[in-house]
C-alpha positions as CSV (number, residue, x, y, z in Angstrom):
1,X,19.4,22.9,-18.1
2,X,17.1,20.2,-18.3
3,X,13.3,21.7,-19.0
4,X,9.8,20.9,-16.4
5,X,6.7,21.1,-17.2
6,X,5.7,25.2,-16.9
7,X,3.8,26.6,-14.1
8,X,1.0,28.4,-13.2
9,X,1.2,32.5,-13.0
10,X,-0.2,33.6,-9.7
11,X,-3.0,35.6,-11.8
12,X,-3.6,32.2,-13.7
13,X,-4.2,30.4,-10.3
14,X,-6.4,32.8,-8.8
15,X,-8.7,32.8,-11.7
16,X,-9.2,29.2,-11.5
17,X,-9.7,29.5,-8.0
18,X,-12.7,31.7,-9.1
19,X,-14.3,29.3,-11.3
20,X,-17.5,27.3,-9.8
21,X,-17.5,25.3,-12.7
22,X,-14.2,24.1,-12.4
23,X,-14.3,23.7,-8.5
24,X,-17.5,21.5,-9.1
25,X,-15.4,19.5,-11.7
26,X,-12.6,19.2,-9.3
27,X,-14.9,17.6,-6.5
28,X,-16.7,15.3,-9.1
29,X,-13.1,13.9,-10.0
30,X,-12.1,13.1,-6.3
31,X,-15.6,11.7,-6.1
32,X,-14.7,9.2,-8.4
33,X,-11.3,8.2,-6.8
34,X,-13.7,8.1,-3.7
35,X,-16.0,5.8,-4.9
36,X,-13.2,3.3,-6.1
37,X,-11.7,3.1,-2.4
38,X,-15.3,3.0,-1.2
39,X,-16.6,0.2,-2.9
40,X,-13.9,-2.2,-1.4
41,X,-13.8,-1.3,2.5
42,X,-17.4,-1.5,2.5
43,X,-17.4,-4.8,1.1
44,X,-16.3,-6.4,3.9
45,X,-17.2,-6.3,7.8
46,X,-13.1,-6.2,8.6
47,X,-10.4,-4.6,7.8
48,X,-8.9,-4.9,4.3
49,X,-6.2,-7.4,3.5
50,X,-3.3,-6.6,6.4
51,X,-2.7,-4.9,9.4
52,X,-2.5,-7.8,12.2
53,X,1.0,-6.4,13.2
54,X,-0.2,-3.1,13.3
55,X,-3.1,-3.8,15.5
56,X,-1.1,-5.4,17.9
57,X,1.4,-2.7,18.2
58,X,-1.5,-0.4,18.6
59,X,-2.7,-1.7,21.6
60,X,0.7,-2.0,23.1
61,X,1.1,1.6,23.1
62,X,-2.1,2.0,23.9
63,X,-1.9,0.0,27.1
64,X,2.2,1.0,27.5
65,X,0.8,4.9,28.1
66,X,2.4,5.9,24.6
67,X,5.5,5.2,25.8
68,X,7.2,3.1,23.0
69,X,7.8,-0.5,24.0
70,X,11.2,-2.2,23.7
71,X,9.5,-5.2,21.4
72,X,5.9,-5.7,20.6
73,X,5.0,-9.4,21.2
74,X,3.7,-9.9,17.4
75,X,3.9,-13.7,16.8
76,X,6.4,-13.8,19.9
77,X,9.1,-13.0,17.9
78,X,10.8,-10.9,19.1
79,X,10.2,-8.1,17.2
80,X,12.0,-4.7,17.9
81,X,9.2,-1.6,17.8
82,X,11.0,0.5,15.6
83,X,8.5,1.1,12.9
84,X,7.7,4.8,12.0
85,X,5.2,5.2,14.9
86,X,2.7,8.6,14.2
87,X,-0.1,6.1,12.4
88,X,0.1,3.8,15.9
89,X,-0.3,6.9,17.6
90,X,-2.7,8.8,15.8
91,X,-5.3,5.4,16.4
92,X,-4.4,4.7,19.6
93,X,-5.2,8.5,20.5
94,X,-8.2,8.3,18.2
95,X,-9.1,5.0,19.9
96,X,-8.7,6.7,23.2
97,X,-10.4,9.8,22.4
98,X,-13.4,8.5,20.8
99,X,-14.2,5.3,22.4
100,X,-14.3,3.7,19.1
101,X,-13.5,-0.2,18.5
102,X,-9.7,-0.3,17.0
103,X,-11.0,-2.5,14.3
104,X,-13.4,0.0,12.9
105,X,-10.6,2.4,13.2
106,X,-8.6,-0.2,11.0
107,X,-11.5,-0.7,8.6
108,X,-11.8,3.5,8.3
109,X,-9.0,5.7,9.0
110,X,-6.8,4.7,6.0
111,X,-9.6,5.6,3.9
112,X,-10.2,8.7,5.5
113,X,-6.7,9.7,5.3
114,X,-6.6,8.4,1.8
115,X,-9.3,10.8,0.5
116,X,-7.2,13.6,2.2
117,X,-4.1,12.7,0.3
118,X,-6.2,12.7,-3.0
119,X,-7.0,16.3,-2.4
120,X,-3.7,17.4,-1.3
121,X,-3.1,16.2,-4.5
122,X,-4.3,18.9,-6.1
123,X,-2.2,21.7,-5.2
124,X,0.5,19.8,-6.7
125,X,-1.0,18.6,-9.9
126,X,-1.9,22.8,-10.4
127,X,2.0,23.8,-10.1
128,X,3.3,20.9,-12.2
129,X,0.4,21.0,-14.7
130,X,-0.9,24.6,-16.9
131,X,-3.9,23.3,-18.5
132,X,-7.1,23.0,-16.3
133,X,-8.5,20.0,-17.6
134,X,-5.3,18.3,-17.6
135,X,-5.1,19.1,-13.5
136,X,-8.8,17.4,-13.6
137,X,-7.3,14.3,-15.3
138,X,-4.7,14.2,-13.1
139,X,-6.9,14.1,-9.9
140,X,-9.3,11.2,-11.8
141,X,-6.7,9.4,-12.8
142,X,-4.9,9.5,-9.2
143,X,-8.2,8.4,-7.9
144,X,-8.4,5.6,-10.2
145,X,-5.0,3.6,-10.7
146,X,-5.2,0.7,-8.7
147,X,-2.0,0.6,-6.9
148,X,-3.1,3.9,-5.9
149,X,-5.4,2.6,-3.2
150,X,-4.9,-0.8,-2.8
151,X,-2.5,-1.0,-0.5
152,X,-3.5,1.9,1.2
153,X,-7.0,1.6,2.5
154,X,-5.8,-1.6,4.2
155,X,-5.9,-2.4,8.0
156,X,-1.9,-2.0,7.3
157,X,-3.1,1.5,5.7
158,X,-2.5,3.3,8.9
159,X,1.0,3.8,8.3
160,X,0.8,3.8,4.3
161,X,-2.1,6.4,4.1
162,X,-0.2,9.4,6.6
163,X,2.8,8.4,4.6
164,X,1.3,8.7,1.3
165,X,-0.3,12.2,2.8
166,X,2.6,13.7,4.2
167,X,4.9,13.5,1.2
168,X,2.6,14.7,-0.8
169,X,2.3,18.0,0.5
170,X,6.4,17.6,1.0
171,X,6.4,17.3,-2.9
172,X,4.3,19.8,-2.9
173,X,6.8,22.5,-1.4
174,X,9.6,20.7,-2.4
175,X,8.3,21.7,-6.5
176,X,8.0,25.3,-5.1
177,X,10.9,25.7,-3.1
178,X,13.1,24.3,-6.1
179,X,11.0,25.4,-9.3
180,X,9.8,28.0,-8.4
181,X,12.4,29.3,-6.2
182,X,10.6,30.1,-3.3
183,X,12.6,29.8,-0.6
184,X,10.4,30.5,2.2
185,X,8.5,26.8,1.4
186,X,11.9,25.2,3.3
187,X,10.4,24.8,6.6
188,X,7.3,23.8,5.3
189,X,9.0,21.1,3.3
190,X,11.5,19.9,6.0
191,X,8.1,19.4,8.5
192,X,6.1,17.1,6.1
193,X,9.3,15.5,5.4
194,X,10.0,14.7,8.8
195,X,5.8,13.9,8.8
196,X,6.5,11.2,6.6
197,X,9.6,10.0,8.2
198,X,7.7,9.3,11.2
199,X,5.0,7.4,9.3
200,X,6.2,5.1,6.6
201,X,10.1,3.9,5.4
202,X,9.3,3.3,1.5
203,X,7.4,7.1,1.5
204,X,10.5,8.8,3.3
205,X,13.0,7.0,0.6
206,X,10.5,8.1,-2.1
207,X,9.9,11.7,-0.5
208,X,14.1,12.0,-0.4
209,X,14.8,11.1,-3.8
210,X,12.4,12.8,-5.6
211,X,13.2,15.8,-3.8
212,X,16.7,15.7,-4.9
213,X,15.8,15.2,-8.4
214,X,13.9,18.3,-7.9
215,X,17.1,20.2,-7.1
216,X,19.2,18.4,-9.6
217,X,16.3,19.7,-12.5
218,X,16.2,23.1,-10.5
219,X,19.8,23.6,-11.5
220,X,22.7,24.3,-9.1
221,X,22.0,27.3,-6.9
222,X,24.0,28.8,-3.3
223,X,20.0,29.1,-1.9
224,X,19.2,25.8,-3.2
225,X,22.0,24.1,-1.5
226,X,21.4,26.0,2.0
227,X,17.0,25.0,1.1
228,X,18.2,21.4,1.0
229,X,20.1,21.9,3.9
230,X,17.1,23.1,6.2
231,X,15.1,20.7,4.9
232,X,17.3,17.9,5.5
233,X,17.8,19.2,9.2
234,X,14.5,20.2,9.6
235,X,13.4,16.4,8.9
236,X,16.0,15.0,11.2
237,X,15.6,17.0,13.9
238,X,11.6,16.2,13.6
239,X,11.7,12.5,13.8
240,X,14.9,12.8,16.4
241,X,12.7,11.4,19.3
242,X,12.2,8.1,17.1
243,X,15.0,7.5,15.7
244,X,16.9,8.1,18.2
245,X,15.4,5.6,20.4
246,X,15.6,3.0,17.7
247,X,19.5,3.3,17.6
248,X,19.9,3.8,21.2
249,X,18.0,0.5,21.7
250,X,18.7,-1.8,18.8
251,X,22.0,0.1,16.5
252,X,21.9,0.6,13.4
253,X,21.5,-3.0,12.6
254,X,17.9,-2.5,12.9
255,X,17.7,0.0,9.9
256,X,20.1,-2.3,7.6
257,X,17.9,-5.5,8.1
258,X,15.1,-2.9,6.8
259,X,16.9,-1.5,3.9
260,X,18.1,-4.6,2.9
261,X,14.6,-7.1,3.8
262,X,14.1,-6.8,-0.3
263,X,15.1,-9.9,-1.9
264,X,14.2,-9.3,-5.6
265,X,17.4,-7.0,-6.2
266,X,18.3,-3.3,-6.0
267,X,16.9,-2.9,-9.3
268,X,14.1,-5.3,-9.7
269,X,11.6,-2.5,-10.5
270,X,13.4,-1.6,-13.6
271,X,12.0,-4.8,-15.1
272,X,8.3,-3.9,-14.6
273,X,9.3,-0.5,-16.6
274,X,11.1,-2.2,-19.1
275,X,8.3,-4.2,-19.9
276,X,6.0,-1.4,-19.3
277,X,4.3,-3.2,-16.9
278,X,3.7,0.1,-14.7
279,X,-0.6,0.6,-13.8
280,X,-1.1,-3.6,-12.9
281,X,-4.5,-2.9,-14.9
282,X,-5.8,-6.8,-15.1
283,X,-8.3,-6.3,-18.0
284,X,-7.1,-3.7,-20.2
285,X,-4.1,-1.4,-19.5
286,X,-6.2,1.8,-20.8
287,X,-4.5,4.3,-17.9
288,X,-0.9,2.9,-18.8
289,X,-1.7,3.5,-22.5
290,X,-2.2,6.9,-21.9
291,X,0.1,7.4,-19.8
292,X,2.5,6.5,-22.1
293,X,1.3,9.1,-24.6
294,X,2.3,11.6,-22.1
295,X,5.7,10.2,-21.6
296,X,6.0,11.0,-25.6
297,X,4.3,14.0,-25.6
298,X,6.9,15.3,-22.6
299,X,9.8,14.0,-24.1
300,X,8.9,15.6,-27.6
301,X,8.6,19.1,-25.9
302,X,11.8,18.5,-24.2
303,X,10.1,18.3,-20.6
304,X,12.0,15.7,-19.2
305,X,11.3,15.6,-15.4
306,X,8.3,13.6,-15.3
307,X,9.8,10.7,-17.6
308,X,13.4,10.5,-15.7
309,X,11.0,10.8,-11.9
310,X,9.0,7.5,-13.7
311,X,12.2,5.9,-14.4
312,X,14.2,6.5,-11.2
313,X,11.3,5.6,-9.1
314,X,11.7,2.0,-11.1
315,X,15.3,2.4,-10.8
316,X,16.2,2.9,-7.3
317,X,12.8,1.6,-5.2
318,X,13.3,-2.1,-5.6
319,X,10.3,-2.6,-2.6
320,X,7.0,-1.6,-4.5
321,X,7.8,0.8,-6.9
322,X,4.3,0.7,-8.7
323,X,3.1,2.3,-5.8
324,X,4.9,5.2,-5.7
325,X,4.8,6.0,-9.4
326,X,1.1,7.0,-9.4
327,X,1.8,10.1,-8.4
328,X,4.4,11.0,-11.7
329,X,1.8,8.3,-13.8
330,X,-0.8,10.6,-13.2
331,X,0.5,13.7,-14.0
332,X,2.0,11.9,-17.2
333,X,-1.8,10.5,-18.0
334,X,-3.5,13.6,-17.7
335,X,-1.0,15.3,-20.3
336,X,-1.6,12.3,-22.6
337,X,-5.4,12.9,-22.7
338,X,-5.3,16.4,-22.7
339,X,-2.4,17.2,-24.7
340,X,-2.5,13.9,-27.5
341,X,-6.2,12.2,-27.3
342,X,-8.3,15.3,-26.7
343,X,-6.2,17.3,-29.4
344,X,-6.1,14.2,-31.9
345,X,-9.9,13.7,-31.4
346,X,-10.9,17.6,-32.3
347,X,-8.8,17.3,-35.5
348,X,-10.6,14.1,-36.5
349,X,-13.6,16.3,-36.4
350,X,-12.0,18.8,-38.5
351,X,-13.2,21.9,-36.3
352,X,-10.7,23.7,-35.1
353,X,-11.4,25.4,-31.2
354,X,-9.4,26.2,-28.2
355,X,-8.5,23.2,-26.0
356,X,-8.5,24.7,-22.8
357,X,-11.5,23.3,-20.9
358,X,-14.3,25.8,-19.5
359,X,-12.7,28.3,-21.9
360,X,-15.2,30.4,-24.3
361,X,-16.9,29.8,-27.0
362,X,-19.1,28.7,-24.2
363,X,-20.9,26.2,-27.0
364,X,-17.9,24.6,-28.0
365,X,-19.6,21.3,-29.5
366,X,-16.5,19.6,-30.8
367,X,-15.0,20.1,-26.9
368,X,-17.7,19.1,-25.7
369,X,-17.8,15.9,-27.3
370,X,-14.0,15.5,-26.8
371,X,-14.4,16.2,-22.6
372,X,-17.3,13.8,-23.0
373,X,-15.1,10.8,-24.5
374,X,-12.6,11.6,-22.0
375,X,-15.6,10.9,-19.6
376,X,-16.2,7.8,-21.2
377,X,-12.4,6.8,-20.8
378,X,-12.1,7.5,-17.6
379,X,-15.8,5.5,-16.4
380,X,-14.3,2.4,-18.5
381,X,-11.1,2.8,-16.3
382,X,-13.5,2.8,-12.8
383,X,-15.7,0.4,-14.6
384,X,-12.8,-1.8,-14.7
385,X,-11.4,-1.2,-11.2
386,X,-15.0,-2.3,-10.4
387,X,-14.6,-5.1,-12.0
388,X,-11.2,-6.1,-11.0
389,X,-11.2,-6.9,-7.3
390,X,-8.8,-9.4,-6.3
391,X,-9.8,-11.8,-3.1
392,X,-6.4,-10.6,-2.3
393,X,-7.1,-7.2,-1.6
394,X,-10.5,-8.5,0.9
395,X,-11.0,-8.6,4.5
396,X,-11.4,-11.6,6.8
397,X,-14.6,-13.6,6.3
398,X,-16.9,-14.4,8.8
399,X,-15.7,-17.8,8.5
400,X,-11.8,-17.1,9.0
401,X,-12.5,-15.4,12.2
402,X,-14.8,-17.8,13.2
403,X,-11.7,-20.3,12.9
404,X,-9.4,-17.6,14.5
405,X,-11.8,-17.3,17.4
406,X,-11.6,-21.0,18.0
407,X,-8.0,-21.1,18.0
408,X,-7.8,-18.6,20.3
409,X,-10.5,-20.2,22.7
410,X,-9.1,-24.3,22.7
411,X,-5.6,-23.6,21.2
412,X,-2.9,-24.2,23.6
413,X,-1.0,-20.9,25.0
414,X,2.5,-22.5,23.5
415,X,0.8,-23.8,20.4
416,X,3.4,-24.0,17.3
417,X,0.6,-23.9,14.3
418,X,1.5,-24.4,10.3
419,X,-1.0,-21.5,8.7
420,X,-1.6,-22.9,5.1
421,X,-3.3,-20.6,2.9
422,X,-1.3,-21.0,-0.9
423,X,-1.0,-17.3,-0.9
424,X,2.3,-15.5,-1.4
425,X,2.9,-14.1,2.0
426,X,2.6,-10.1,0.7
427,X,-1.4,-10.7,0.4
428,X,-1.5,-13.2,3.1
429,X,-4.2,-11.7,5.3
430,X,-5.1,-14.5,7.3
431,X,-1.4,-15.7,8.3
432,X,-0.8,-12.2,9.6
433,X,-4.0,-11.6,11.0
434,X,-3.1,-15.1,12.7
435,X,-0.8,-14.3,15.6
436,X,-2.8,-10.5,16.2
437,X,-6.5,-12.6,16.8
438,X,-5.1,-15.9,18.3
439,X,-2.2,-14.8,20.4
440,X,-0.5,-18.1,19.1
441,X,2.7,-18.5,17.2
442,X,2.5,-19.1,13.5
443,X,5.8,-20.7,12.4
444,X,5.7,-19.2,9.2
445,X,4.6,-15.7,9.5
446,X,7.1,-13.4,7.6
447,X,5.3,-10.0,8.8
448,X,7.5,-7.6,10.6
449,X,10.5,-10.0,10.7
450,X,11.9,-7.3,8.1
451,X,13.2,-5.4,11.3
452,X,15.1,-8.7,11.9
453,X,18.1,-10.6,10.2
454,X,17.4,-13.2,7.8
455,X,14.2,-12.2,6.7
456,X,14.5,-12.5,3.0
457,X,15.3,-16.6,3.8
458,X,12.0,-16.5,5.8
459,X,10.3,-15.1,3.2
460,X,11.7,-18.2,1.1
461,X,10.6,-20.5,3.9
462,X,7.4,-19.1,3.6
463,X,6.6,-19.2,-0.1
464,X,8.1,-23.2,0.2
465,X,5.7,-23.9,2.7
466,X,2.8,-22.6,1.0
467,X,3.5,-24.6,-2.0
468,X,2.3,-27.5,0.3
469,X,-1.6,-26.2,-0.4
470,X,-1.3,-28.1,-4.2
471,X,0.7,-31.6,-2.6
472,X,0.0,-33.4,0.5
473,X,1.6,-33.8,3.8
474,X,4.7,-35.0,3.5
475,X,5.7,-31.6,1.9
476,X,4.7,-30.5,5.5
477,X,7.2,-33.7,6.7
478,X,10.0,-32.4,4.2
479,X,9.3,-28.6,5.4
480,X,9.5,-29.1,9.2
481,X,12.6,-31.5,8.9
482,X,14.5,-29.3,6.7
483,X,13.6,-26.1,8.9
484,X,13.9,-27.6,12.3
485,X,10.7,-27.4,13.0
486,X,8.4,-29.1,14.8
487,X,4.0,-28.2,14.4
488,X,1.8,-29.8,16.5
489,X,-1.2,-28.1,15.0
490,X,-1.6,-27.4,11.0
491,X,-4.7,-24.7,10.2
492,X,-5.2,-25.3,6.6
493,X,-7.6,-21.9,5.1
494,X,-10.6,-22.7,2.8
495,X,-10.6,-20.2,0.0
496,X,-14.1,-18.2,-0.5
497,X,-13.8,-18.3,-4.3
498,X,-14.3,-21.1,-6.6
499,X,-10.5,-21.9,-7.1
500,X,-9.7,-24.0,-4.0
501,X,-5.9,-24.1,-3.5
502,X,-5.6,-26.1,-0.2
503,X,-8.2,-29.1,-1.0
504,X,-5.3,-31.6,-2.1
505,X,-3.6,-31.1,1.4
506,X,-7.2,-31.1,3.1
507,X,-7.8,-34.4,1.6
508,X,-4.1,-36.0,2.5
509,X,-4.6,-34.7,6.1
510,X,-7.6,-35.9,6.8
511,X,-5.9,-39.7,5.3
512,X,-3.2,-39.1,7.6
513,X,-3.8,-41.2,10.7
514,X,-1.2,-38.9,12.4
515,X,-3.5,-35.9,12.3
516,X,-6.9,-35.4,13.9
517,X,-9.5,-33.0,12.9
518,X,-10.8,-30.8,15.6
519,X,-12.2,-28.4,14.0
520,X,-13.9,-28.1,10.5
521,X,-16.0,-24.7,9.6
522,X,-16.1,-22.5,6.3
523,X,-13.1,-20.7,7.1
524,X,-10.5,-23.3,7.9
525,X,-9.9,-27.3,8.7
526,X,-7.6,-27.1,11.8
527,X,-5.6,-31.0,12.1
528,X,-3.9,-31.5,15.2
529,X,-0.8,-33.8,15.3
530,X,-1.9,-36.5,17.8
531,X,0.0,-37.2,20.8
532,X,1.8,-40.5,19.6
533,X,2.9,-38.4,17.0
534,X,4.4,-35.3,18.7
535,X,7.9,-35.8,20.1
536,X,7.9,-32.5,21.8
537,X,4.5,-32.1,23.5
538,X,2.9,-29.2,23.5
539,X,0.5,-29.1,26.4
540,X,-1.1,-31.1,28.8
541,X,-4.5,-30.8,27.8
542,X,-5.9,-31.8,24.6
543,X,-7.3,-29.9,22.1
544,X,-11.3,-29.0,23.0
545,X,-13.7,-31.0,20.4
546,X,-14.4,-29.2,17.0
547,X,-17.0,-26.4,17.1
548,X,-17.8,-27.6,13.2
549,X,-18.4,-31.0,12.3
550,X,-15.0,-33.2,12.2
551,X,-16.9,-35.5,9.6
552,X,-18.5,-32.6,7.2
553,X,-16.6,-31.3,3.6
554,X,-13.1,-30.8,4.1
């Protein structure tokens, strides 16, 4: 049988339980994963990068008395509400409860829910990992990977942060029930399975997967097969009030669109781990590098669980599997630090002590200067997520709502509006915010059309249309004839930065004596099609005169 990583004795736990200095250490490293997130939502007034969808289906359970709606009216598409619903409900109830403005709820709860999953994270990290210091590592280097908390501390974070949460403490049991043969975790398993069912899609596939990896490494047992079988029930008959609405209402159709709304492949993840592109560190892949020494070090003692869970992650979750491999690229980072550079590093000073940190001799100079260095590594690595902060992953300028809120005020009701930003529509936050802040269509928004056929050819509609930013407007021409379509209002983004994607279509636009400017501020030049122009009409009123100044920069 395939061998894990050992596990902790119950005296061995209890002792580091005991241990103020190692507590203290253990609250310092979730500090620093804290600090990371931190730094970003606080950054901005708004909510991080997505979420418009999300806030709109909010308030429709909110003002639908929780009762789940039959479609939310999301860019008027249609849209069935079939999403995993607990994070709708949990800020809607919050929202309810507290008084507070959803959009600070956006801007906060993922975080908040974040920071919770980073110290649920600990439990697991002590039954997968023996050494101390390596379950320290783990925890920093959790806290620090980027595609860590990204994705999650976004307005769209509401779902991904409870999902992240709940199937960590799934794994968590699930490691116990199989590993360790503790039977009695099954219940505890199936409810944060079914937990993170109701929260987020990708997290349940990840959570189901893993799990039965665990069982396959656990070896073949009668009480494992009747575990997996609670579990499994246990989950379904937890998210049975969802799920069974969503097939009474829309079939099973609705749940194929989803599982098939990737179109990069079934196994397009396995490239990015062929090519070892795994951590998406922009300056220097430091955690990666260690990360990989602890791939060798496991596979040279024969421990071959966390290598095969980094591979089948790749492998099997063709929708962002560099997400959900920071868990096993932790783990695999902290034994590459504590079991290859911290060792390497004591011999190079040719004194020979224990490695286990907070171990006696309490003067241990040489591992003291090795924990140190670790230090060091893992400040470069924050130092560098500080560094690294992609407009991407920002919130809505003053200036894009400002446009937004004009749209929303002098836009016509039935207003068909091209959103140009040049961003791929996966970090397209003023697109989706669009529709949520506007309450006008935006022909090209892809978000939550996933839960509808056809969406990987919108998503190629998308991407064509934004190439338009670099031409001019007869891209737009070639667009809208070849997709049916017909805009009467184009909302072109200004980018905050110094790269300006959009100023070649700005410029044609403006030369375009089909298109009008009516409004012209720091966020956004908005064009209107003008009437001779339009052969369907889209209101009888004109659009209201521009807030900004039509002659100013475009």
């Amino acid at each position: 049988m395939l061998s894990l990583i050992p596990t902790l004795t119950r005296t061995e736990a209890l002792r580091e339980k005991t241990c103020p200095a190692y507590a203290a250490a253990m609250g310092c490293a979730v500090l620093v994963g804290v600090f990371a997130r931190l730094r970003i939502v606080l950054a901005s007034d708004f909510p991080v990068g997505d979420g418009g969808m999300f806030y709109v289906m909010v308030q429709e359970l909110r003002r639908n008395h929780f009762a789940l709606p039959m479609t939310t009216g999301y860019n008027f598409a249609g849209i069935p509400f079939a999403y995993p619903p607990i994070g709708f409900y949990a800020v809607g109830l919050l929202a309810d409860v507290t008084g507070w403005d959803v959009i600070s709820i956006f801007r906060f709860f993922p975080l908040v829910v974040d920071t919770f999953a980073l110290c649920t994270f600990i439990p697991l990290a002590n039954a997968v990992l023996s050494s101390r210091s390596a379950r320290l590592y783990a925890v920093a280097a959790l806290g620090l990977l980027p595609m860590g908390y990204r994705w999650v501390i976004m307005g769209g974070g509401i779902t991904r942060s409870l999902g992240d949460l709940y199937s960590i403490l799934a794994l968590h049991q699930a490691y116990r029930l199989y590993i360790k043969h503790e039977w009695r975790r099954a219940p505890a398993c199936a409810l944060f399975s079914g937990l993170t069912l109701l929260s987020h899609p990708e997290a349940a596939f990840f959570t189901a997967y893993t799990i039965a990896l665990l069982f396959l490494f656990s070896g073949w047992s009668r009480k494992g097969l009747v575990s997996s079988a609670v579990v499994m029930a246990g989950a379904a008959v937890l998210s049975f009030p969802w799920w069974v609405t969503v097939l009474t209402r829309f079939g099973v159709g609705t749940f194929v669109n989803v599982a098939s709304s990737d179109g990069s492949g079934p196994f397009s993840g396995l490239a990015s781990f062929l090519v070892l592109s795994l951590t998406h560190e922009s300056l220097f892949p430091l955690l990666e590098m260690l990360a990989l020494l602890g791939i060798l070090r496991t596979i040279g003692r024969r421990s071959y669980f966390l290598p095969t869970w980094l591979a089948v992650i790749f492998l099997v979750q063709s929708r962002a599997p560099d997400q959900r491999a920071v868990i096993p690229l932790a783990l695999l980072i902290a034994i590459g630090l504590d079991e290859v550079f911290v060792p390497l590093f004591r011999q190079g000073t040719r004194v020979s002590f224990p490695i286990e940190f907070f171990e006696r001799p309490p003067w241990d100079r040489t591992g003291a200067i090795a924990h140190v260095v670790v230090g060091v590594v893992l400040a470069m690595a924050l130092a560098a997520s500080t560094l690294d902060s992609p407009q991407a992953f920002a919130g809505l300028s003053g200036g894009e709502r400002e446009a937004l809120s004009w749209v929303a005020t002098h836009a016509p009701a039935n207003a068909r509006v091209l959103v140009i930003t040049g961003q791929p529509w996966t970090v397209d936050r003023v697109s989706e915010w669009f529709p949520a802040l506007t309450n006008r269509r935006s022909v090209a928004t892809v978000q939550g059309d996933e839960w509808l056929p056809g969406f990987n050819l919108r998503v190629e509609e998308n991407q064509t249309l934004q190439t338009c930013a670099r031409t001019d407007d007869r891209c737009l021409d070639a667009w809208q004839q070849r997709n049916g379509v017909t805009a009467d209002t184009v909302y072109v983004a200004k980018a905050n930065t110094g790269q300006d994607p959009t100023a070649a279509l700005r410029i044609s636009l403006s030369d375009d004596p089909r298109y009008s400017i009516v409004y012209n501020g720091p966020g956004a030049t908005i064009y209107q099609r003008t009437a001779a122009n339009q052969t369907q009409p889209t209101s009888e009123e004109p659009l209201a005169p521009s807030h900004g100044s039509p002659t100013g920069e475009i």
